[in-house]
N, C-alpha and C positions, 0 to 999 in steps of 0.2 A: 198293147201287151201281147203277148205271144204266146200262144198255147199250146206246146206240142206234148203231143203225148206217146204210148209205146214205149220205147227203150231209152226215149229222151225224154219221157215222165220229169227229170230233177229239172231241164229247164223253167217246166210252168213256175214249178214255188219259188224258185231262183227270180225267174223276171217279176212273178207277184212280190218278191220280197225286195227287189229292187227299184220296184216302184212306190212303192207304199212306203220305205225308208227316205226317198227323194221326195214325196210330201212331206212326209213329218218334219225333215229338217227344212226343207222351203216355210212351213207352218213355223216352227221356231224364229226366222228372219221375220214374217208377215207380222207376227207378233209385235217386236220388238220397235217394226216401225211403223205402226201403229199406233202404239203407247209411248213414246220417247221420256216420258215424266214414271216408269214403272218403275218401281223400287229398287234397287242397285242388289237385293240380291234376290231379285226373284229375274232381273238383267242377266247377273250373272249366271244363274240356273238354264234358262235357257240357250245360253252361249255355251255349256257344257254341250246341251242335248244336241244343238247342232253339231259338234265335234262325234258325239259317239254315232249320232244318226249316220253322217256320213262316213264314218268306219265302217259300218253295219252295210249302207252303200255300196261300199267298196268292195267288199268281200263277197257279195253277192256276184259284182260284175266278174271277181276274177274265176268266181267258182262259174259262172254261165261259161266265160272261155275254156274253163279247162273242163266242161262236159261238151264243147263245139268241140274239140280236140282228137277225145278219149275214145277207144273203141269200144264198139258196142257190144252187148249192152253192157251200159256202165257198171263201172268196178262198187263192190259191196263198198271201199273204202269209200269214194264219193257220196255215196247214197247215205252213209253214217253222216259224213259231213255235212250234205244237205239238210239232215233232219237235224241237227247241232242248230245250224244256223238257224232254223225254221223254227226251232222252240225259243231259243235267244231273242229272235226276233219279236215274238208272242211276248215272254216275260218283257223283252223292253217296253213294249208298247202300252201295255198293262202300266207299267212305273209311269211313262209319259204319259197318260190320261190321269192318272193319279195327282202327279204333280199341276197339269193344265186345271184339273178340281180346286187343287189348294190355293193357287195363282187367283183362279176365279169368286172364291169363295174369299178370299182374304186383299187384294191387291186393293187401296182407297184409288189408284185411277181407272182399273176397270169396272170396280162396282160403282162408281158413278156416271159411267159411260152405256147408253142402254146398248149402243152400236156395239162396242165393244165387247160388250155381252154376248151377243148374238155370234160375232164371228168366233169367238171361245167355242162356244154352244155347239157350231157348225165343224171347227176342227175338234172336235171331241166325238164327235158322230163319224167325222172322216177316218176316223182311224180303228173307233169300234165297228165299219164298216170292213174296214182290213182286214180285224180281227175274224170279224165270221170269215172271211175269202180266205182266208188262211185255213179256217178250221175245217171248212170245205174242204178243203185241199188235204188236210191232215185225214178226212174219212174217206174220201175217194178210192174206189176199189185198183184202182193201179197204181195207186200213193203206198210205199212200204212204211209203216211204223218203226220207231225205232227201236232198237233191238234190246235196250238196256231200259228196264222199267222204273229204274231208280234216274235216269234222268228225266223223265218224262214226269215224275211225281214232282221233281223239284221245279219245274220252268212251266210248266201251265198243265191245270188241270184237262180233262177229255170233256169237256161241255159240247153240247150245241150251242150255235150263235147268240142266239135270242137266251140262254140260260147265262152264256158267258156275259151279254149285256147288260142282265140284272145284277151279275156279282158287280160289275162296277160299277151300278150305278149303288149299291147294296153298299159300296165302300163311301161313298160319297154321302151317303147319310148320317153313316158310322162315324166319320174325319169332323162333323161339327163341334164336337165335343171331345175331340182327342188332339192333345197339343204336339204341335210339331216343333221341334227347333230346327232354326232356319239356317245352322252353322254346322246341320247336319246333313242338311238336301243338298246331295250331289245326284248330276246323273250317270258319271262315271262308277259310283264307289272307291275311287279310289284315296288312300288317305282315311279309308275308316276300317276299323276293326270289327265291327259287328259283326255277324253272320247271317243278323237278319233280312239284310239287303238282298233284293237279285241278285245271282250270278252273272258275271258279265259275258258275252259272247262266247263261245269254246270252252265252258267252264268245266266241261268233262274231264278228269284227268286224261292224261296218257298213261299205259299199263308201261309198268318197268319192261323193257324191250319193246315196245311198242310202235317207236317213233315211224313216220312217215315221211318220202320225200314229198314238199308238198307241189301242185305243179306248179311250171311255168305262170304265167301270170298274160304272156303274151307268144306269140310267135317267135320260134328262133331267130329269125329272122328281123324281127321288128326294129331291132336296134342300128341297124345298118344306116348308114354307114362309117359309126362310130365303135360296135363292137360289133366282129362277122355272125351269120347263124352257126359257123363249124366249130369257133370257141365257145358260142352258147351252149349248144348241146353238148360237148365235151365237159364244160363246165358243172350244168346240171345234170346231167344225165350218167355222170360218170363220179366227178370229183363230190358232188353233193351227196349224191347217194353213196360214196364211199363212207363220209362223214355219218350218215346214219347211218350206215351197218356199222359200223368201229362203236358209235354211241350204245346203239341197241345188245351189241356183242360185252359190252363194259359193264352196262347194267344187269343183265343176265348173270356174267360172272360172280357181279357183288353180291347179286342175291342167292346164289348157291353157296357163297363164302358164308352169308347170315345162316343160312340152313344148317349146313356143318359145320358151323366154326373155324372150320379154317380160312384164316387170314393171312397165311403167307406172303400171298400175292396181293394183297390190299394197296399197296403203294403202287405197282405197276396197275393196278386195273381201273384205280383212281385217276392217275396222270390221263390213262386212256379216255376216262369219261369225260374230262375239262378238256383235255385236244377235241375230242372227236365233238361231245356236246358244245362246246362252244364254236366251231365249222358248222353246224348245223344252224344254231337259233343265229348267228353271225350272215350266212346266206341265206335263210328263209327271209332274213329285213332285207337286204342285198339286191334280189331280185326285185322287190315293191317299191324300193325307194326310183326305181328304173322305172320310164316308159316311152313308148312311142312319141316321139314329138314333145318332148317335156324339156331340161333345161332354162337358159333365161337365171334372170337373178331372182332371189325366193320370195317369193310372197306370201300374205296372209301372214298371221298373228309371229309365227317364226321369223320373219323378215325385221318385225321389231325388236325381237326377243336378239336378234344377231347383232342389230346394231346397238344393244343396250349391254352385250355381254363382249362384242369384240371391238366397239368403235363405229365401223363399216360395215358395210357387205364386201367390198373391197380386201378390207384387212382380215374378214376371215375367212373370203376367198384364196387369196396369198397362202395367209398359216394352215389351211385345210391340204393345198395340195403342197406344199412343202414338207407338211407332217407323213403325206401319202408316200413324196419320192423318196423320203429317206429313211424310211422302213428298211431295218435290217434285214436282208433277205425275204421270205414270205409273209405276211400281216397285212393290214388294217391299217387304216386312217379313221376314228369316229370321232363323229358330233353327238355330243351327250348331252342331257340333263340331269344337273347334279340335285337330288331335292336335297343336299343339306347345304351347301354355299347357294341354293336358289338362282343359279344361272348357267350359260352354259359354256360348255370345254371341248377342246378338241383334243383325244390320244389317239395315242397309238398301242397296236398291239403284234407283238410279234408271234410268228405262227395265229395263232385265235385267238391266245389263251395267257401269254406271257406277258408283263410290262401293265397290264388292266387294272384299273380301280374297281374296287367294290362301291353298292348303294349308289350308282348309275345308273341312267337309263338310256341305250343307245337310240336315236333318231336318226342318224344319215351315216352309212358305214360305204364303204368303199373300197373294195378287195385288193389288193396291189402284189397278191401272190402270180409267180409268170405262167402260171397255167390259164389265168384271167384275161393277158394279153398278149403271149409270146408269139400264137400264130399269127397275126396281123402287123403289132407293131417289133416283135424280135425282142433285144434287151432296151428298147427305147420309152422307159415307165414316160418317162414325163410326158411321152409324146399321147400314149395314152390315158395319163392323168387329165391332161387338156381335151379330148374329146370324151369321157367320161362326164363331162359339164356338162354336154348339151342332152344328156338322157336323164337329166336328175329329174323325178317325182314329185315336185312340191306338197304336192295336193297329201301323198302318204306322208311325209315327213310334217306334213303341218298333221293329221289327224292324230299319230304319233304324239304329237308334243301336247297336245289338245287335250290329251289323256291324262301325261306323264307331269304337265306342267302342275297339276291338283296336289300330287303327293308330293308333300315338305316335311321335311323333318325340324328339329330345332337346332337351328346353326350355327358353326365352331370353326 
């Protein structure tokens, strides 16, 4: 691990957090093959956690690059986001010992396995071990607290280590006698109404005007040589952040119109907020679904999901980039998850925001406005439709769907 400290203080908790999330989901695998006879839904519980684990993962890695980037010392905005992540990370871990408790305490092949016991035992210690490193890290005098006290009451209390390890093991005495329904353990939340659940990663709101560009994910460059670094940065650095000042500028206005009542302009400053807000949440997935060296045909749980929703990977590689070249004018090609027909679709949308279904969830979007390609390839989409393949992100569009595939509605 990496410890640097001074003005690059966010990397310590970043790589601590990046480490300690790549146990926990390796810990979810060692599990499951381990026990191959585990009950199908304490199976399935685990194969959540491994999807959120590695989001959690992910976000870590891209926030470490975009403070390898950033000038120094880093931006207040980072250093919020950092501590977002760092308390998320805390409440998750807290749920996953929880749940490895009920697993342990309730599954008939581990409680008759002593072995099996034991490596429970040991990844439950693994990760209440993280827990203090973390909270280390949260009292360190060149560690900044977060600035909003009301998140920090919701996502983990300020214990010392050794105080934080008695609350759960304090919960684990409590849970013998307190019944769980097992058609309510998720480690997403998603799909459930409660409130009582953890918040899930970033569960801060954003303040009306508040939105942020968020960074790169990699190098302008990185993409080469299927999209240049001169339409990267043009792209984000210009076109994106245009998208959130128009978004931020939209909300702002509505909310002076609530103030005074007047609504004159409520239809134009509405239009404005679905243009500009959906350019924004449209390219913040945009960017992720992209990485260095990525491409190939998809794998992991999405790879089935394609060929149980289009036939092929084939057939909906065809209808993916078909959908992409004949995009009237500026828009989108997306790969969605529907949770009420339970499978998936590919639209399109023109400009962001035009042509769109409601009660979707976008997985793999693909920009085809010619600000995206005209420097490299000129008006020749399809030429850049076709190198566009080789930079796809699997690994984010499977975590993505990992999530989204939980929440279903009842189907019509």
């Amino acid at each position: 691990m990496l410890y640097v400290y001074g003005s690059l203080m966010p990397l310590r908790v970043l790589e601590e957090i990046r480490f300690w999330k790549t146990q926990e989901r390796e810990h979810t695998v060692v599990i499951r093959e381990l026990v191959p006879t585990l009950e199908p839904e304490y199976a399935a519980l685990l194969q959540q956690w491994e999807g959120v684990l590695a989001q959690t993962e992910s976000a870590s890695q891209q926030w470490i690059e975009a403070v390898l980037r950033a000038k120094h010392p880093v931006s207040p905005y980072i250093i919020d986001k950092v501590n977002e992540l760092l308390y998320a990370s805390i409440a998750q871990s807290k749920e996953f010992i929880r749940h490895l408790f009920l697993i342990l305490e309730r599954s008939r092949p581990v409680r008759a396995n002593p072995v099996v016991q034991t490596v429970f035992l040991h990844i439950i210690r693994e990760s209440e071990y993280f827990l203090g490193v973390l909270h280390a890290v949260q009292s360190s005098e060149c560690y900044e607290e977060p600035r909003d006290e009301e998140a920090a009451d919701t996502t983990a209390e300020t214990r010392s280590p050794g105080e934080e390890q008695a609350h759960i093991h304090l919960w684990r005495g409590e849970s013998e006698s307190a019944p769980v329904d097992l058609n309510q353990l998720t480690a997403t939340q998603e799909g459930t109404w409660t409130g009582d659940r953890p918040q899930a990663p970033f569960s801060k709101p954003v303040p009306i005007g508040g939105h942020k560009l968020p960074p790169l994910p990699y190098a302008y460059n990185a993409l080469e040589p299927y999209i240049d670094a001169e339409t990267m940065r043009l792209h984000h650095d210009k076109h994106h952040k245009s998208y959130v000042e128009g978004l931020n500028k939209a909300e702002n206005m509505l909310a002076r119109a609530r103030e005074t009542g007047d609504f004159s302009l409520v239809k134009h400053w509405e239009r404005e907020a679905a243009f500009n807000g959906a350019g924004h949440y449209l390219h913040t997935i945009f960017w992720n679904v992209m990485k260095p060296g990525g491409g190939g045909k998809a794998t992991g749980p999405i790879a089935g999901e394609i060929k149980k929703s289009f036939g092929s990977y084939e057939g909906f590689h065809k209808q993916f980039s078909a959908a992409a070249d004949k995009v009237e004018g500026g828009g989108w090609a997306i790969l969605v998850w529907s949770p009420r027909s339970h499978r998936l679709e590919i639209l399109q949308a023109e400009k962001h925001q035009n042509l769109s279904q409601w009660d979707v969830i976008p997985l793999l979007v693909l920009d085809v406005w010619e600000h995206s390609y005209y420097l490299k390839y000129k008006n020749e989409r399809p030429k850049y439709i076709d190198a566009w393949w080789n930079t796809v992100n699997w690994d984010h569009v499977n975590e993505r769907f990992a999530a989204a595939r939980h929440l279903m509605w009842l189907p019509y």
